[in-house]
C-alpha positions as a Markdown table, in Angstrom:
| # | Residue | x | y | z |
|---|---|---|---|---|
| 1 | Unk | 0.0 | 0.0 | 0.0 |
| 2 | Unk | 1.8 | 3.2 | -1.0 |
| 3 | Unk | 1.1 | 6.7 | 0.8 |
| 4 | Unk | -0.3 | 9.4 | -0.6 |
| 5 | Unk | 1.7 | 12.6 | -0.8 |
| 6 | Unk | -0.7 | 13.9 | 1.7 |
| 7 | Unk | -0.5 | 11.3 | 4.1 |
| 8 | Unk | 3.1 | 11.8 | 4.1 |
| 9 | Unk | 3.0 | 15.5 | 4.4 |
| 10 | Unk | 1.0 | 15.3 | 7.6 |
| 11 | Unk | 3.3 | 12.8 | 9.6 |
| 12 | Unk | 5.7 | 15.1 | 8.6 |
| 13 | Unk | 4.6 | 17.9 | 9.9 |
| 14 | Unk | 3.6 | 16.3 | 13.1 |
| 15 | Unk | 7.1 | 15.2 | 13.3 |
| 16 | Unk | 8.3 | 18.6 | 13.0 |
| 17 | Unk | 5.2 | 19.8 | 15.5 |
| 18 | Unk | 6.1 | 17.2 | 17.9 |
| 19 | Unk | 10.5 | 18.2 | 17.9 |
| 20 | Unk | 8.6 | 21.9 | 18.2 |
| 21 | Unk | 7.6 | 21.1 | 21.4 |
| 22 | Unk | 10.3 | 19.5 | 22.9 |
| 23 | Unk | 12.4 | 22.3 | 22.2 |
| 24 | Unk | 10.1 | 24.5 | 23.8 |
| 25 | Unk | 10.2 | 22.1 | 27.1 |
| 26 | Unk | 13.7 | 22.8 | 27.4 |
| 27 | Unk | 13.9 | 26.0 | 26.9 |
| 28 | Unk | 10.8 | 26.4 | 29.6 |
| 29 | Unk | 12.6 | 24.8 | 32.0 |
| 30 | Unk | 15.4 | 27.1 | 32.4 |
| 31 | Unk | 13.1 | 30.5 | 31.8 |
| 32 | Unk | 10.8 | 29.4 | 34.5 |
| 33 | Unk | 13.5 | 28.3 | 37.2 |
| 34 | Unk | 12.3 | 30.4 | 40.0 |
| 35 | Unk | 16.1 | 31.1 | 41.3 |
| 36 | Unk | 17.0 | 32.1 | 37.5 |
| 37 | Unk | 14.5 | 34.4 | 37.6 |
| 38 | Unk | 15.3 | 35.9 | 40.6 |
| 39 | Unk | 19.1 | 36.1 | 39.7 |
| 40 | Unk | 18.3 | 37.9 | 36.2 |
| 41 | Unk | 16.0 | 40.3 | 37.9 |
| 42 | Unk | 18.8 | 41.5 | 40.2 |
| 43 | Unk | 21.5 | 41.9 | 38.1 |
| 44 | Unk | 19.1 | 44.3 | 35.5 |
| 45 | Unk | 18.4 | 45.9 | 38.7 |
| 46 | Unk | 22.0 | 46.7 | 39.1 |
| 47 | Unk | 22.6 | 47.6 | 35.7 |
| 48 | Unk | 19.5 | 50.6 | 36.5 |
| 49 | Unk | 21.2 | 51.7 | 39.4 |
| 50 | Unk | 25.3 | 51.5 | 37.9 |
| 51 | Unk | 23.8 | 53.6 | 34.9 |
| 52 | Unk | 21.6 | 56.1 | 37.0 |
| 53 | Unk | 25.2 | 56.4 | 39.2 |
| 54 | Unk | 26.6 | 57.4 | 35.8 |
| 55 | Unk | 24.0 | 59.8 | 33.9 |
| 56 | Unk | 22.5 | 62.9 | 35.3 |
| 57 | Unk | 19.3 | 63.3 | 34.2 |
| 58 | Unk | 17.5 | 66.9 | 33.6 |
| 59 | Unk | 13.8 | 67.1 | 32.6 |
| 60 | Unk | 13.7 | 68.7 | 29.2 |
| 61 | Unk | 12.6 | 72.1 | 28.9 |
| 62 | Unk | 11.5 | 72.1 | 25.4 |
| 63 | Unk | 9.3 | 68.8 | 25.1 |
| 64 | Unk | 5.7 | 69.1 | 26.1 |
| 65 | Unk | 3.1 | 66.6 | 26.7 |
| 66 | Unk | 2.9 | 62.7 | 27.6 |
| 67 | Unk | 6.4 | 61.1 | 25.9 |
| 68 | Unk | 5.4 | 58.0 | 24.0 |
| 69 | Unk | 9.0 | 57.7 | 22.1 |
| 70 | Unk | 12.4 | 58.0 | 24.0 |
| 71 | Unk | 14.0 | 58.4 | 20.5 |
| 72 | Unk | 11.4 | 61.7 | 20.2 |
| 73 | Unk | 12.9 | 62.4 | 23.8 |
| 74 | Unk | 16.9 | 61.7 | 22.4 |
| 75 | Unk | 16.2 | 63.8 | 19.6 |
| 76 | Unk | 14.6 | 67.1 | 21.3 |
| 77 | Unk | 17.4 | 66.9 | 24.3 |
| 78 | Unk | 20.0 | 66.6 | 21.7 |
| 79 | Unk | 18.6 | 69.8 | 20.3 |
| 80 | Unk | 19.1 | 71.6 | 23.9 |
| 81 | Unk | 22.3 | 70.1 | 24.1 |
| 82 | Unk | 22.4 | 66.5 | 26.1 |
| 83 | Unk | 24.3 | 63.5 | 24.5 |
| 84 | Unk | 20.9 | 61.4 | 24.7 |
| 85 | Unk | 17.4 | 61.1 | 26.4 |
| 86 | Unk | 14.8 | 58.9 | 27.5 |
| 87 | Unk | 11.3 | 58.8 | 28.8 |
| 88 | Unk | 10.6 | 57.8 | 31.8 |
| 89 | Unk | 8.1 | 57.4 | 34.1 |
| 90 | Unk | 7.7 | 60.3 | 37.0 |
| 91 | Unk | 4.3 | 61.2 | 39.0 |
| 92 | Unk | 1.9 | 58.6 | 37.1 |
| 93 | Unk | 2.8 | 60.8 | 34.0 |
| 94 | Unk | 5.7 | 59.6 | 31.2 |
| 95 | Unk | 8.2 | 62.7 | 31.1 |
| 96 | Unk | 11.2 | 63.6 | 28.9 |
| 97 | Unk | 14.6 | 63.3 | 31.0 |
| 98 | Unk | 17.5 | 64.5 | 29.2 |
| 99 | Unk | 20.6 | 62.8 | 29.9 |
| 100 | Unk | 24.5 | 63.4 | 30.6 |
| 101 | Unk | 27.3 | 61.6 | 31.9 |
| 102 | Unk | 28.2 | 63.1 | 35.4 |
């Protein structure tokens, strides 16, 4: 009995579904590993807190209104003369901080 070319394009595309999902397994098991979590939560944390050490931040003077785009931001503080900005949140409301190595 031969197989038709459908038959033969579904088991293999439930081999491919089924190697899908065991890839997926493994790579679940190491993003959902509580202590990993933790760990990588921690070390953006310090990352924040070296780069706030670093930049001084000035709330732009020019920009007006809620900031949706930091690269909106990075372009009007580069008009008042800051290397680089970024919005951030301040008060409920998203502001534009201008930025500047201390």
């Amino acid at each position: 009995m031969a197989l038709s070319r459908g038959m033969v394009l579904f088991l293999f595309f439930l081999v491919v579904v089924a190697e899908i999902g065991t890839i997926d397994a493994k790579h679940a098991k190491n993003v959902l590993d509580p202590s990993a979590v933790e760990e990588e939560g921690r070390k953006e944390e310090e990352k924040e807190k070296e780069e706030d050490e670093m930049h001084c931040r000035s709330l732009s003077h020019q920009f007006h209104g809620f900031c949706f785009s930091s690269d909106t931001c990075a372009a009007i503080c580069k008009k008042e003369g800051f290397p680089t900005g970024e919005c951030k949140l301040e008060g409920g409301t998203r502001k534009c901080f201008c930025q500047k190595f201390c």
